[in-house]
N, C-alpha and C positions, 0 to 999 in steps of 0.2 A: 693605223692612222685614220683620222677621219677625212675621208674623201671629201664631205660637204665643207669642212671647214679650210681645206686647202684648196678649192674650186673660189670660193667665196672671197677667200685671203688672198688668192693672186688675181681675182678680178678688181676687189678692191684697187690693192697694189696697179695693178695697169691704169686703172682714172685718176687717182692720183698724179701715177706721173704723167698723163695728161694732161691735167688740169695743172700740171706745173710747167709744164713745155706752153700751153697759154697761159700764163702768168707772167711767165718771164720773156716771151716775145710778143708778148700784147697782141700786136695789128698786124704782125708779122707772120703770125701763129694762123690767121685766116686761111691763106695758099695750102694749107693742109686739112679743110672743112671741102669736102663731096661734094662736089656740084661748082662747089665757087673756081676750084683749080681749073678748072676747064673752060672755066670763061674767056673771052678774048679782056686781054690787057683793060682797054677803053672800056668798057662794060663791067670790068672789077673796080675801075675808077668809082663807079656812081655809088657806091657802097660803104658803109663804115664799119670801116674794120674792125677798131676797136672795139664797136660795140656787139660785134658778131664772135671775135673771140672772148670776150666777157661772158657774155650768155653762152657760149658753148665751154668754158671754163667750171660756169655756177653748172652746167650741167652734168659734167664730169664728179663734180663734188657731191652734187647728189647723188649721183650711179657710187660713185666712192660709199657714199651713208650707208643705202641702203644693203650696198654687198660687204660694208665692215658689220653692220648691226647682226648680218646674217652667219659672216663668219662667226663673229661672237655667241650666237644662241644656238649657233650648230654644235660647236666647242664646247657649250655649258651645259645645255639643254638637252637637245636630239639631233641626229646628222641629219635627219628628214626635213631640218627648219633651212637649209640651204635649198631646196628647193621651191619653198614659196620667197626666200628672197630675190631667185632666180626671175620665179613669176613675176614680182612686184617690178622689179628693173623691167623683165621686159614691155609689162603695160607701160611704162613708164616712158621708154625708147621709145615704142613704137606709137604714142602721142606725139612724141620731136620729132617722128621723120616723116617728110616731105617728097613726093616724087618731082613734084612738079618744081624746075626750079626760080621762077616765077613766085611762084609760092611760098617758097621756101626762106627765099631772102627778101622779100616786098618789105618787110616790118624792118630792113636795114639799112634802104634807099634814102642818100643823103638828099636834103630839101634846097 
């Protein structure tokens, strides 16, 4: 069995259904993004949701791309190619995350 193409295909699989749990509860889907759940109530007010689970949605589906394209060329190609899809997701993540949560959510402050 190939190990990178089954690594790659159940990551995919897990963003997807992600990105489908924010799909289908849009603004609701928020209380499940890091940082936000721990806010106090009045303080998750000032924020729009929808557009926090939208963009954390689109970013699921990218994590999805990159780790189906990877299953795919692990499966075709060489099981070695799951490892640089590995890499590429993780550059990827690790541009999205935010310690600071201030930070993190400033660009979803309603005006």
């Amino acid at each position: 069995m190939n190990t990178g193409f089954t690594m790659c295909g159940g990551a995919c699989l897990l963003f997807l259904l992600l990105a489908f749990i924010f799909t289908i509860f849009k603004g609701k889907a928020a209380i499940l993004i890091s940082g936000f759940n721990t806010m106090p109530k009045e303080k998750r007010e000032l924020y729009d949701k929808e557009k926090m689970s939208k963009d954390h949605r689109n970013s699921f589906l990218v994590w999805a791309v990159i780790q189906g394209i990877g299953a795919v060329l692990s499966y075709c190609v060489s099981k070695h190619i799951a490892i640089a899809a590995f890499a590429i997701w993780l550059l990827v993540f690790i541009k999205d995350v935010h310690l600071d949560e201030d930070k993190a959510f400033s660009k979803y402050k309603k005006v």
